[in-house]
N, C-alpha and C positions, 0 to 999 in steps of 0.2 A: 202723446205725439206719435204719429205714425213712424215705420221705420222707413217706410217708400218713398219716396216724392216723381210729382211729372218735371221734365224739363224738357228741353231742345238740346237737340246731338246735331254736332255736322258728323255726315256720315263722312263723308271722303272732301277733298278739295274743290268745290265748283259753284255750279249757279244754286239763284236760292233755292232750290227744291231739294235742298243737298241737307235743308235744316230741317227733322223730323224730332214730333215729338217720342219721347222715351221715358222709363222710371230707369228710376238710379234711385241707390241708398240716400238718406236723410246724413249730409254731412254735420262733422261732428268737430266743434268750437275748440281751437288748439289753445295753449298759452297766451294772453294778450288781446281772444279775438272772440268775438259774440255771435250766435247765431241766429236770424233773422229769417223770422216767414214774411216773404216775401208779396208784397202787395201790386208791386208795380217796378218793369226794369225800363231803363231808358235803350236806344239804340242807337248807335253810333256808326261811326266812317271805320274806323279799327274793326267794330266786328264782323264787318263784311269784308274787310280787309283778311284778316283770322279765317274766315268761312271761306275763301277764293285760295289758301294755302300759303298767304303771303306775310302775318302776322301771328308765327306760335308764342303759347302761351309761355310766360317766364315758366323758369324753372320751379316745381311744386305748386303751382299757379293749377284751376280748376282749366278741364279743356273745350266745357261748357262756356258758349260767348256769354257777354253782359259785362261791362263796365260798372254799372251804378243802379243800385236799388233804394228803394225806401219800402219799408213794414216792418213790424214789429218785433224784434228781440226776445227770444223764448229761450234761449240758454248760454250760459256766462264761462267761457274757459276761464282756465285758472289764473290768480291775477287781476281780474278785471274789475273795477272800484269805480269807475266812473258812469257805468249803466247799471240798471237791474233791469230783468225779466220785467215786461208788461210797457217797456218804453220804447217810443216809438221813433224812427232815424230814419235818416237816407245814407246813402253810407256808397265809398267809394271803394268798389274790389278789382281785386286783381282777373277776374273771369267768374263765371258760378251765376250770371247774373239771371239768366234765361230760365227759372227755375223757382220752384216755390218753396223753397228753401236755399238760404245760402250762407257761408262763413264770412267775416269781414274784420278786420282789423279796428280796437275799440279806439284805437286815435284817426281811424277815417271815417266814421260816425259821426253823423250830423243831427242839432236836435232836426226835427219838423219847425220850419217856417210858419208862424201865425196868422191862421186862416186859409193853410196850401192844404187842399187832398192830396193823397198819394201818388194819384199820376203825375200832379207837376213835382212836390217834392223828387219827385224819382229823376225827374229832367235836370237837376242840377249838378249832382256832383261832379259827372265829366266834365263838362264844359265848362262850370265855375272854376274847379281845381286848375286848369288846363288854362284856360282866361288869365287866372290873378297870375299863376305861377310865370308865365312865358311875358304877358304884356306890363305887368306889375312889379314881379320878381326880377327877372333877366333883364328887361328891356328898358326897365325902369321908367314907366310914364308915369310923367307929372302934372299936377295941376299947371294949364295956363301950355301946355305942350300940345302937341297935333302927332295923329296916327291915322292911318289908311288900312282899312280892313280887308284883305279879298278874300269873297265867298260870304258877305257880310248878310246873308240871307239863311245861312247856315244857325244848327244848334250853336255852335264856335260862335260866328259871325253876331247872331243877333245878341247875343251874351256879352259881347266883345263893345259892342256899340254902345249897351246901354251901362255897363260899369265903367266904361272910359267918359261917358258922357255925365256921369256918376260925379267921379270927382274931377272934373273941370276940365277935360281936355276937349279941343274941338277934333270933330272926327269924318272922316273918308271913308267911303266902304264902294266896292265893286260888287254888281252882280248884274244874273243876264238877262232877266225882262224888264221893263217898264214897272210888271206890278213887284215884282221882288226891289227896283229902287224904292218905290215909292212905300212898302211897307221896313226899309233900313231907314229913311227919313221919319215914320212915323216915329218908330223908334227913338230916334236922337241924331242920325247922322246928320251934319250939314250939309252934305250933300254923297249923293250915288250916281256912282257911275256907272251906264252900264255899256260893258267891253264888249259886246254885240256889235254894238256902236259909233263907240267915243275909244282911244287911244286914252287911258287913265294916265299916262306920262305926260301928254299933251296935257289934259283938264289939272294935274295937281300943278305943273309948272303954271299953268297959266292961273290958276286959284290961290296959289302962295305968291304969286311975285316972283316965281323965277326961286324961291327958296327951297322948296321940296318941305318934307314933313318930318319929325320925329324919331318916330316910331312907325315898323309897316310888320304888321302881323300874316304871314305869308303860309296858306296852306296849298298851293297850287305848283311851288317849283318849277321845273323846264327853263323855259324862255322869260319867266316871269323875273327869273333872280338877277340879270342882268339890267332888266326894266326898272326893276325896285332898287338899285345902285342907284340910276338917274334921280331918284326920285328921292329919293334922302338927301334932307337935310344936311349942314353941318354937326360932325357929333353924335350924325344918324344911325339908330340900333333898326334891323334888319333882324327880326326871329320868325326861324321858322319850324311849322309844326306838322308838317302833310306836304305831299307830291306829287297831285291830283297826274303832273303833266314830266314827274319823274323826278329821279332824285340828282341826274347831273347836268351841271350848264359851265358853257364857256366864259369866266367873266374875266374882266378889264383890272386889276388890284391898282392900279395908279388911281380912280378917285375915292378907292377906301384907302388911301395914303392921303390923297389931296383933303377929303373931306374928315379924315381919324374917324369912318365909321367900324362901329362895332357889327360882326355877323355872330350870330347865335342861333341855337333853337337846343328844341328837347323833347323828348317822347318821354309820358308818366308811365305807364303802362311797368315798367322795368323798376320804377325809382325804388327804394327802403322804402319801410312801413315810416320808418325817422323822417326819412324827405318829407313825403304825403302827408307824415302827422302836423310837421313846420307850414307846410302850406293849409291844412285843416286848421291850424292856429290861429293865422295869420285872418282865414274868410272867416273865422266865429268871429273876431274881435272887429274886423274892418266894413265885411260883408254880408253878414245875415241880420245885423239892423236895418239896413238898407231893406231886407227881405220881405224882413219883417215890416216894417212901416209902409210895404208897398211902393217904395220907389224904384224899384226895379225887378225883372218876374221870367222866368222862361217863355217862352215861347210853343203851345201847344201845337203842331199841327195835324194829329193822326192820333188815336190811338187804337189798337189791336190787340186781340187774345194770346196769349201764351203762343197757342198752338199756331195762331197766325203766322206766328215771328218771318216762315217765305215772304208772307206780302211784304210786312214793313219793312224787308231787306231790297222788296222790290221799288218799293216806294224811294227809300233809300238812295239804290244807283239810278233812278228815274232824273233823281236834281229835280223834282216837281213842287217838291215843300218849302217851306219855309217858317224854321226853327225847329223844332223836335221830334220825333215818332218814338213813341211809348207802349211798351207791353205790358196786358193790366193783368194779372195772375189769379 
């Protein structure tokens, strides 16, 4: 194995052209965690978040972007019993991802999906982890419940649609053209709204009967948080995951008294290797049969070269896509 590898650096704070490729040393698998050549990285809202100066990485976190890779496993730190060398994963990290090489924790290793190439394997671990943990976890949707997605056209969004629609709940999702509803319907949703247009307060009150919905998985914040009070349900969990529109808003607390909803959210990015490992437990056992049986599948829409990575961040803050952009190594 070589000692060098290519990756992407942000140089300083700013637009994408701020992401250049570079060699850096071949990092080296601590205690507990496996090191992986690198086939293909997913790209996320966080990492352009990280590259604009507004997202540093955790503490001893790599300062290389990338969330989620999948390839192959070519050396084992100490401790590690559950992979060998030559097996192949997708694997959720804490940064490093940008890069043809990178280290990962062996309980955020994921096998390969049956019948997925590496680019989509690589789309899933954010958004899966990020999905079961917040809507599943936290917020606890159930079979026979209802949820409202916004940004439902998103890597989140379209993940969010189809494992909620997975195991039985009926689902809501916002977004802002025509073809972005109409591809969250192909999906699963019961219906899409798009806030170009439609007041989504208006469409769910008048869609429930004046009940509101469940569960509302909210990466948009601002003016949205007090929107989404109306819109809940009795008993209604409100998580939230992003702040497209900022992270404070004026709200009302009398009908989170009148209605006992719950407000939550949470950022993975920070969590223990133990949290990630519990949530990694939870989607081998609940959600990679699904995966694997082809009941449910990421979302491609782009993929790009390593050295690409400016475009797909362009692509990115464009909001043009719908579902994923992947870096293939």
């Amino acid at each position: 194995m070589t000692e060098a590898m290519s990756c992407i650096e942000i140089t300083q704070p700013g637009a994408p052209d701020v992401l250049v490729p570079a060699k850096r040393p071949v990092p080296v698998a601590a205690a507990g965690e496996v090191l992986i050549q690198v086939a293909a990285a997913g790209v996320n809202r966080p990492d352009v978040i990280q590259r604009q100066g507004s997202y540093p990485p955790p503490p001893g976190a790599s300062d290389i972007p990338g969330l989620e890779v999948a390839g192959t496993i070519v050396a084992l730190g100490d401790g590690v019993t559950e992979w060998k060398v030559g097996d192949e994963v997708c694997a959720l990290v804490t940064g490093g991802g940008y890069a043809e090489y990178c280290t990962a924790a062996a309980s955020c290793c994921m096998p390969i999906p049956e019948g997925f190439d590496m680019e989509k394997a690589a789309a899933l671990p954010e958004t899966y982890f990020t999905v079961w943990h917040n809507v599943f976890q936290r917020a606890r949707l159930k079979e026979g419940e209802s949820l409202l997605i916004h940004g439902g056209s998103s890597g989140i969004g379209t993940t969010a649609i189809q494992l909620a629609k997975a195991f039985g709940a009926t689902v809501y999702a916002t977004a802002g053209s025509p073809e972005k509803c109409e591809a969250c319907e192909k999906l699963g949703a019961d219906q899409a709204i798009n806030y170009r247009l439609e007041d989504y307060v208006e469409v769910i009150q008048a869609v429930t009967d004046g009940r509101g919905v469940d569960v509302i998985l909210d990466m948009v914040g601002g003016d949205y948080i007090p929107r989404n009070i109306k819109c809940l349900a009795m008993d209604g969990r409100l998580v939230s995951i992003a702040f497209l529109k900022g992270s404070k808003a004026e709200i009302n607390l009398m009908p989170v008294m009148l209605k006992r909803l719950t407000l939550t959210g949470s950022t993975l990015r920070p969590q223990s290797v133990a949290a990630k490992a519990a949530i990694a437990a939870e989607l081998r056992q609940k959600v990679w049969p699904l995966l694997d049986a082809g009941d449910v599948a990421p979302i491609i829409y782009a993929t790009f070269p390593l050295d690409q990575a400016a475009e797909a961040h362009r692509l990115m803050e464009s909001s043009d896509h719908i579902g994923k952009i992947v870096l293939t190594v």
